[in-house]
MARBA-308742 format. One line per field, with one value per residue (C-alpha): residue number from 1; x, y, z; residue in one letter. Coordinates in pm, 1 decimal, decimal comma. Example, Ala and Ser with C-alpha at 12.3 -4.5 7.8 and 13.67 -1.06 7.14 Angstrom:
! residues 2
n = 1 / 2
px = 1230,0 / 1367,0
py = -450,0 / -106,0
pz = 780,0 / 714,0
res = A / S
END
This chain:
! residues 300
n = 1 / 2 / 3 / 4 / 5 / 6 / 7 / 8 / 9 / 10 / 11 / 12 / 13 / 14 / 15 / 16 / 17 / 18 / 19 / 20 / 21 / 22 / 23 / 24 / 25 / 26 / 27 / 28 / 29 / 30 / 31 / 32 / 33 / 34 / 35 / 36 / 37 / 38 / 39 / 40 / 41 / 42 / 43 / 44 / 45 / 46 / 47 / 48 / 49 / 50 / 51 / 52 / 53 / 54 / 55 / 56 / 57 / 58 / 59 / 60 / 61 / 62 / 63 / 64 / 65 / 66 / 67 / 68 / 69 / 70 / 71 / 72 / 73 / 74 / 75 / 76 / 77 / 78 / 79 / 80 / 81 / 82 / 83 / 84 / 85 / 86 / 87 / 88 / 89 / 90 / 91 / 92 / 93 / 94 / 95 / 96 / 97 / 98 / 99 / 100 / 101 / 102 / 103 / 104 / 105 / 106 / 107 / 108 / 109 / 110 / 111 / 112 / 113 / 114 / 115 / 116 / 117 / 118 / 119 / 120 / 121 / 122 / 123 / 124 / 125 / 126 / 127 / 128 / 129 / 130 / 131 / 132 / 133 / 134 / 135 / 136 / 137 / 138 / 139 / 140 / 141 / 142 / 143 / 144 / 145 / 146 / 147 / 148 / 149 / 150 / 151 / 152 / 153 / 154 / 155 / 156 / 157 / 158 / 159 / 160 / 161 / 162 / 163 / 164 / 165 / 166 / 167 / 168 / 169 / 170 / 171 / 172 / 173 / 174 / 175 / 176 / 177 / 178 / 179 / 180 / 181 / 182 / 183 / 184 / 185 / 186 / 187 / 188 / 189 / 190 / 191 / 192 / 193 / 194 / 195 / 196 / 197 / 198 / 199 / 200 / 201 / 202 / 203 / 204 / 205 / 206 / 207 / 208 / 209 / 210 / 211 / 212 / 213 / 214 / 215 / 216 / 217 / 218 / 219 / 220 / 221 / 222 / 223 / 224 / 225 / 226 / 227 / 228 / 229 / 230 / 231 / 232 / 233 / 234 / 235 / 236 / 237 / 238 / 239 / 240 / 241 / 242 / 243 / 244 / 245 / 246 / 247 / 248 / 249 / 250 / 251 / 252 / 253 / 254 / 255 / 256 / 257 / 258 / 259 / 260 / 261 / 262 / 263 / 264 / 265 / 266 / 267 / 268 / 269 / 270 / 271 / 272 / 273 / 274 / 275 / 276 / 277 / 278 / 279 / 280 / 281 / 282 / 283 / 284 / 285 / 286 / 287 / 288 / 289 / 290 / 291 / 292 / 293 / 294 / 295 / 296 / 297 / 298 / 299 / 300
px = -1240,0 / -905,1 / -764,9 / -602,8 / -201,3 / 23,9 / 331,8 / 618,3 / 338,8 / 103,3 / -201,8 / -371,1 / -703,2 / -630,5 / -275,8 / -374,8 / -217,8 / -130,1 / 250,6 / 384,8 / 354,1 / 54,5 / -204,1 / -129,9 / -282,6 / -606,3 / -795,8 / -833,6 / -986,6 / -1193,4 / -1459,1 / -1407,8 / -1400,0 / -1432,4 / -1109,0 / -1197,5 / -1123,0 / -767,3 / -510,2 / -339,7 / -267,6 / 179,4 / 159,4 / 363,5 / 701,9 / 747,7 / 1045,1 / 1143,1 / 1086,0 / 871,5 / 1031,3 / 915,3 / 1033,5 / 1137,9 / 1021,0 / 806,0 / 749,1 / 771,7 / 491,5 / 566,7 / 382,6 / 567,6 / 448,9 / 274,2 / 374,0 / 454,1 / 793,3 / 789,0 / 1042,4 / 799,0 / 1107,1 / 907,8 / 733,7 / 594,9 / 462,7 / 693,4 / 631,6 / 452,9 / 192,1 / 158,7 / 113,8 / -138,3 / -391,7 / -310,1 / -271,9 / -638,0 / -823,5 / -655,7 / -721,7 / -1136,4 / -1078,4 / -1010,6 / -626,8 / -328,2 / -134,5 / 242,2 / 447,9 / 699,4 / 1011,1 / 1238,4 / 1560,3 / 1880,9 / 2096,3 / 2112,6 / 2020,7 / 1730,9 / 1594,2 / 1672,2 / 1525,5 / 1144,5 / 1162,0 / 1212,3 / 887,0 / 697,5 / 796,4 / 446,9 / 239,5 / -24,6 / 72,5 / 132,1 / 474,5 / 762,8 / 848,0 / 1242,5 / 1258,4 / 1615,4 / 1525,5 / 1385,5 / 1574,8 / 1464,2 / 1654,9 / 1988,1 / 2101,9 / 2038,7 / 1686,9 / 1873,7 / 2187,7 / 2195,8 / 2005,5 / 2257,3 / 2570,8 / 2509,2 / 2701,3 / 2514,0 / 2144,5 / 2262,7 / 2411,9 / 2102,9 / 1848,1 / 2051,0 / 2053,8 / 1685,3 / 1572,3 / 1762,0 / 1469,8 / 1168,0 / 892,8 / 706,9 / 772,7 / 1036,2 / 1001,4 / 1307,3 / 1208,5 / 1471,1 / 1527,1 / 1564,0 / 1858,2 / 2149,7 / 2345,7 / 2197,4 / 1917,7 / 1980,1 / 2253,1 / 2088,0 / 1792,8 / 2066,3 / 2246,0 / 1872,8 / 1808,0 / 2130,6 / 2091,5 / 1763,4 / 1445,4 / 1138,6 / 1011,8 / 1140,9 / 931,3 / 993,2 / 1043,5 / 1075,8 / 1083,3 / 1345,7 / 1583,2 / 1443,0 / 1405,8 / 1227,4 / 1352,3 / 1094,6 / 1260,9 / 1152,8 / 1341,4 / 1588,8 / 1590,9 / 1416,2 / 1079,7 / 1143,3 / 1275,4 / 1471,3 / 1631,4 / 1562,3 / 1270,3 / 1123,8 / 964,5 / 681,8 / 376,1 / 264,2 / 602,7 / 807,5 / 575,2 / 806,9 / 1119,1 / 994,7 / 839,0 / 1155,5 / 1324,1 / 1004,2 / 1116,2 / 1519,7 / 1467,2 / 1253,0 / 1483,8 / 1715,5 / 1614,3 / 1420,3 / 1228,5 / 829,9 / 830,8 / 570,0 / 546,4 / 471,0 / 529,4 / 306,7 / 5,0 / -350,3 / -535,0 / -601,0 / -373,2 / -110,7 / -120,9 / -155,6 / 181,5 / 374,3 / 294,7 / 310,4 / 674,2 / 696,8 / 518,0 / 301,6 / 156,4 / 108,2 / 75,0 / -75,9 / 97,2 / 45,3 / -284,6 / -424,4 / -361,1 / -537,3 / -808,1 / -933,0 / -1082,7 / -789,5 / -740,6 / -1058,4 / -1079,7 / -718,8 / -865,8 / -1237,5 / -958,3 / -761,7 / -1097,1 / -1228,9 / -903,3 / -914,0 / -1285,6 / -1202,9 / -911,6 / -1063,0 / -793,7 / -958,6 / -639,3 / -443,2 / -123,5 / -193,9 / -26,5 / 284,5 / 589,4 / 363,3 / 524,3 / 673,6
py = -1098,0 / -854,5 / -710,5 / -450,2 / -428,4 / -161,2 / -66,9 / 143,6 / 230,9 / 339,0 / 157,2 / 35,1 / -87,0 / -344,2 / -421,4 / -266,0 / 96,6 / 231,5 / 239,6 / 525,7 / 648,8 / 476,7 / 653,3 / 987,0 / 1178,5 / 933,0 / 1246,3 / 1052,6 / 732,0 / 841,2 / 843,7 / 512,8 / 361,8 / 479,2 / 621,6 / 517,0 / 122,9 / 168,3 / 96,8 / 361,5 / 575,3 / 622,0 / 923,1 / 1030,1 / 1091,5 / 1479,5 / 1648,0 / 2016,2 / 2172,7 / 2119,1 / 1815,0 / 1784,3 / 1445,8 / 1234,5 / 1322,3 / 1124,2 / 856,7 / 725,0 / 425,0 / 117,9 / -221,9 / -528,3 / -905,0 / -917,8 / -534,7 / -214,6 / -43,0 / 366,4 / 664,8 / 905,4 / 1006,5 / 1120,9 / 1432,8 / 1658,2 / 1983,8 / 2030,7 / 1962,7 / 2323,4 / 2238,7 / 1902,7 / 2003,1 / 2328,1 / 2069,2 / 1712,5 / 1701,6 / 1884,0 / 1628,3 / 1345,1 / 1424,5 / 1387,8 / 1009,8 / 773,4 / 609,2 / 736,7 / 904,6 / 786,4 / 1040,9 / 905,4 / 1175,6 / 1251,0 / 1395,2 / 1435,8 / 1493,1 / 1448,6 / 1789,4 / 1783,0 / 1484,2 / 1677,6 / 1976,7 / 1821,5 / 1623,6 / 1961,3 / 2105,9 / 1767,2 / 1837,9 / 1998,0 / 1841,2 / 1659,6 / 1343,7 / 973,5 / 827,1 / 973,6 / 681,2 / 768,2 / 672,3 / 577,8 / 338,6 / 423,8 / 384,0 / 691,3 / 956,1 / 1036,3 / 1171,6 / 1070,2 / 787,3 / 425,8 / 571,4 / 613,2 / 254,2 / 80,0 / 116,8 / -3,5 / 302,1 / 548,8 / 424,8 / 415,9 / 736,3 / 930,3 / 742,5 / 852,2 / 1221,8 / 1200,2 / 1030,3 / 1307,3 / 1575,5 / 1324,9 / 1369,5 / 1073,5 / 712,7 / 638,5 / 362,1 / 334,9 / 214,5 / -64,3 / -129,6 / -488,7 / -391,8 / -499,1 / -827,0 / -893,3 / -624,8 / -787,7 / -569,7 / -264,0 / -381,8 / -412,1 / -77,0 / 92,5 / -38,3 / 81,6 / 395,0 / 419,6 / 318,1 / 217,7 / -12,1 / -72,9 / -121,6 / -379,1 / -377,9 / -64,3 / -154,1 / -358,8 / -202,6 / -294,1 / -177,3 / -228,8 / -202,6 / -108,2 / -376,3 / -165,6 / 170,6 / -2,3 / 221,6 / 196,9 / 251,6 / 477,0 / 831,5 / 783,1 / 409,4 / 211,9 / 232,3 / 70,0 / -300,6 / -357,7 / -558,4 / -922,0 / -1039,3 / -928,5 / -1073,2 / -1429,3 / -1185,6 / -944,2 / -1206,2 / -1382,2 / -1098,1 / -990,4 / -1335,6 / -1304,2 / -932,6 / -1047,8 / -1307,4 / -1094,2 / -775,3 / -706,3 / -419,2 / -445,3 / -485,8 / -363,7 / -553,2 / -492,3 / -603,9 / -703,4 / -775,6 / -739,8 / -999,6 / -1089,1 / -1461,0 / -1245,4 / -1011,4 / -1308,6 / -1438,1 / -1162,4 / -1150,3 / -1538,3 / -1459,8 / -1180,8 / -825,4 / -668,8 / -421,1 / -446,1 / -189,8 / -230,0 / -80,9 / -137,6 / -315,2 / 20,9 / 113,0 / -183,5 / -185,6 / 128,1 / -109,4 / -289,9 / -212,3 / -323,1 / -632,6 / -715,9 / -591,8 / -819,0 / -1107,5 / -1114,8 / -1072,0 / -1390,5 / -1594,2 / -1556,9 / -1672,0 / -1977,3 / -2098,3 / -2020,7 / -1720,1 / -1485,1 / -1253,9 / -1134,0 / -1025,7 / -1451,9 / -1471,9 / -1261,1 / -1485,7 / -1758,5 / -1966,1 / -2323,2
pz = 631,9 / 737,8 / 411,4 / 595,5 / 582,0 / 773,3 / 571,6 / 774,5 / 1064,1 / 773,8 / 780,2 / 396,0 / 407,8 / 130,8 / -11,8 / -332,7 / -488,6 / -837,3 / -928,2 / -1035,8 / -1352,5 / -1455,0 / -1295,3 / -1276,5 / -944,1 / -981,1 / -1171,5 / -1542,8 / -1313,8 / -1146,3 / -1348,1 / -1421,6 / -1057,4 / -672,8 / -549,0 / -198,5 / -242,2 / -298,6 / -20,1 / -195,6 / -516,0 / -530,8 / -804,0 / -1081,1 / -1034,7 / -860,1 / -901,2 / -770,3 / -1110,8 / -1418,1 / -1654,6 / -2008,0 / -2070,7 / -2372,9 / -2726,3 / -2925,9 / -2976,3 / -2637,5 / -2616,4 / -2789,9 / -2714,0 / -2756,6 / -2694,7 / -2333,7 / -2235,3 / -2362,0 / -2416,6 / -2240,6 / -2273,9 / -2093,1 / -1901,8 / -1592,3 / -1755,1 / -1462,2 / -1362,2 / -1079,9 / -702,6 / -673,7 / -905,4 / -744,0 / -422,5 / -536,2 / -748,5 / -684,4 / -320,1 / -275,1 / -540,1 / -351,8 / -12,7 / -71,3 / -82,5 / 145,7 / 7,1 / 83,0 / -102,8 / -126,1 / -362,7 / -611,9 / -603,1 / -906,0 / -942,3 / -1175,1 / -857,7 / -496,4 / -425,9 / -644,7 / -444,5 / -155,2 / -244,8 / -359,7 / -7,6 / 152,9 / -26,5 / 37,4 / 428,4 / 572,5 / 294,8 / 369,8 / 193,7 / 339,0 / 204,1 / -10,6 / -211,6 / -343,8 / -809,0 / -828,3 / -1080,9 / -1405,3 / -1676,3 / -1901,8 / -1802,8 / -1908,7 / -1565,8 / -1170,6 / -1178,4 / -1244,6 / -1220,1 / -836,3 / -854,0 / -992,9 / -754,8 / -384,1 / -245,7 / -430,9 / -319,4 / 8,8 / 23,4 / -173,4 / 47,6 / 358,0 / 242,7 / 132,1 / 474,5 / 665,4 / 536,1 / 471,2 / 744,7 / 635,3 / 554,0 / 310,2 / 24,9 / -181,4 / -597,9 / -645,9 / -1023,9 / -1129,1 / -1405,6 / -1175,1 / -1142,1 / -750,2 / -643,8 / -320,5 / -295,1 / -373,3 / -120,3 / 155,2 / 107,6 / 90,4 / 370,1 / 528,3 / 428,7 / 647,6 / 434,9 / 589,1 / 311,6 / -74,4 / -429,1 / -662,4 / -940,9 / -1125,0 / -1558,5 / -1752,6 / -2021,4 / -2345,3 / -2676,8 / -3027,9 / -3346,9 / -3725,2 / -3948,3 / -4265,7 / -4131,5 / -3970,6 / -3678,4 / -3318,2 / -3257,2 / -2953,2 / -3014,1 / -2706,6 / -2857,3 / -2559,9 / -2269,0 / -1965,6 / -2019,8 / -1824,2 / -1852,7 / -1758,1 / -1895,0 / -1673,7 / -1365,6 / -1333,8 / -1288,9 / -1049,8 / -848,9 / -837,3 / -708,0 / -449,9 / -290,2 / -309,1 / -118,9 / 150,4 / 236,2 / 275,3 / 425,5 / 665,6 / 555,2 / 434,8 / 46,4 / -196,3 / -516,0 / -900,0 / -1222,6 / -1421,2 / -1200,1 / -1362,2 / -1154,1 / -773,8 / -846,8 / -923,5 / -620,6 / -478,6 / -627,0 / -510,1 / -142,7 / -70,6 / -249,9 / 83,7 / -117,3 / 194,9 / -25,7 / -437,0 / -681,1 / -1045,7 / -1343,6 / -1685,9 / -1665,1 / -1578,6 / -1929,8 / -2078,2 / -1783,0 / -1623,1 / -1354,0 / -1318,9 / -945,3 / -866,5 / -1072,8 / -845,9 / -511,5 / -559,0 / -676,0 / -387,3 / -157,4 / -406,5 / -313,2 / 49,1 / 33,5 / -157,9 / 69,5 / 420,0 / 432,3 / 698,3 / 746,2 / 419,8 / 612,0 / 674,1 / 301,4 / 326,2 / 262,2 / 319,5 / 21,7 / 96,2
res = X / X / X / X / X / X / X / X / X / X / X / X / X / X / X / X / X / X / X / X / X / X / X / X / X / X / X / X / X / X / X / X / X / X / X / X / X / X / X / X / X / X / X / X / X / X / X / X / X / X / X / X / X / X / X / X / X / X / X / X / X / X / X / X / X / X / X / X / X / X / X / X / X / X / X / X / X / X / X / X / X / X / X / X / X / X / X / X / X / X / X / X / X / X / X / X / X / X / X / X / X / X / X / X / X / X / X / X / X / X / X / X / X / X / X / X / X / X / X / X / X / X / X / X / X / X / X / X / X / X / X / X / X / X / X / X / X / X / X / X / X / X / X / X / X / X / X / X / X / X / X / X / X / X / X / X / X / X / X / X / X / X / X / X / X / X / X / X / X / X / X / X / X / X / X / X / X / X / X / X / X / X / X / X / X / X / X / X / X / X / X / X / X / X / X / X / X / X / X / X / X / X / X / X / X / X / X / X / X / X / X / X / X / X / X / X / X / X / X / X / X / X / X / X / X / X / X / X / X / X / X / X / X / X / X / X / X / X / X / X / X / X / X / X / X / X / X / X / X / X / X / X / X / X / X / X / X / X / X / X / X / X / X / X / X / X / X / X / X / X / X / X / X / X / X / X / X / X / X / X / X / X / X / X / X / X / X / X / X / X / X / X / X / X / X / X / X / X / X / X
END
């Protein structure tokens, strides 16, 4: 059985990582699970300096997900590359780095720093919807994500994924000027705007008003737009949205996903990667599938 998959000339040994944001550097898992049998862990959104995010509250669950304001709290890139890199690099995954910024300089800048670091892929957040400046709003507008992934790819030394976020009238759009702009590969989808209201106080449950939606409700819409993308680019796509089983991985890379990542589930699931990974391995079992790239954009 080949469960191997090679993203942007980076070879995965299953299609499997982490998205960003739900799994921190791997540290608070890995108790929990080997490290080792992921394709690959995409970390928590790095910017140039330390970010303190969103106040509180800033988790909400709703009906089949969870509602988040986080607003990409980090350490900074310095401390990221002086404890996360080092923890990382005793396992076999690699290690894709999700970059944040509230301009194009900032993006610029933590690519600089990522430069001679001994990381896989830079994968480029211009998509989440929890901070006030730069994330969705260079997502948005086709001529913005193609200029900030063109001024980002002119300083990244390895492989660049672009975040696409699904909060647009046609992310096609955004996929094509990404691509444009010179990425090697895009992620879909990044969380939908959403929000959640106490009835008794009358006010919204998030301190920030509105957050990211994620969860297996928004699966059906992401895999939607997984499909509409690779029909129309031409770049290798990794999925996510609400995937917590192997079917679903499944799902997304018959609708054209090379890679997958799991989000949310890890929050419900420590073992969620694993439970997906054995899943997919269980699938291709059952249905005489001896190659997994065999099921990319396979659907009829």
């Amino acid at each position: 059985m080949h469960t191997s998959v090679t993203i942007a000339g980076v070879t995965f040994d299953n299609p499997v990582m982490t998205a960003s944001g739900t799994f921190g550097s791997g540290k608070e898992y890995a108790e929990y699970m080997d490290l080792n049998g992921l394709g690959g862990i995409i970390v928590k959104g790095v910017a140039s300096k330390e970010w303190l995010g969103n106040p509180a509250p800033r988790i909400a669950e709703t009906y089949g997900g969870m509602l988040n304001a986080v607003g990409l709290q980090n350490p900074g890139v310095d401390v990221f590359m002086e404890e996360d890199i080092p923890f990382l690099r005793q396992y076999n995954t690699n290690i894709v780095v999700n970059i944040a910024g509230k301009t194009v300089e900032e993006y610029v800048d933590v690519t600089k720093r990522l430069q001679q670091a001994d990381i896989d892929m830079i994968e480029l957040n211009i998509s989440c919807p929890n901070v006030k400046e730069g994330g969705v709003a260079f997502g948005t507008d086709a001529g913005m994500a193609e200029y900030i992934t063109k001024e980002v790819k002119k300083h990244a030394k390895q492989p660049l994924i672009v975040k696409l976020s699904p909060n647009v009238t046609d992310i096609t759009e955004i996929a094509k000027a990404v691509e444009a702009g010179g990425a090697d590969a895009v992620s879909l989808i990044n969380t939908l705007l959403g929000m959640k209201i106490d009835i008794y106080k009358r006010r919204p449950v998030l301190a920030n008003r509105v957050g990211g939606f994620s969860g297996p409700a928004i699966k059906p819409v992401a895999v939607r737009m997984v499909h509409q993308v690779y029909k129309s680019i031409q770049l290798p796509i990794i999925g996510l949205g609400g995937i917590c089983t192997g079917e679903d991985a499944v799902e997304f890379m018959l609708a054209g996903a090379t890679g997958v990542a799991v989000g949310t589930a890890n929050f419900m699931n420590p073992r969620a990667t694993v439970d997906v990974i054995e899943g997919i391995e269980r699938f291709m079992d059952e249905t005489g599938v001896e190659d997994v790239r065999e099921l990319i954009g396979a659907l009829e």
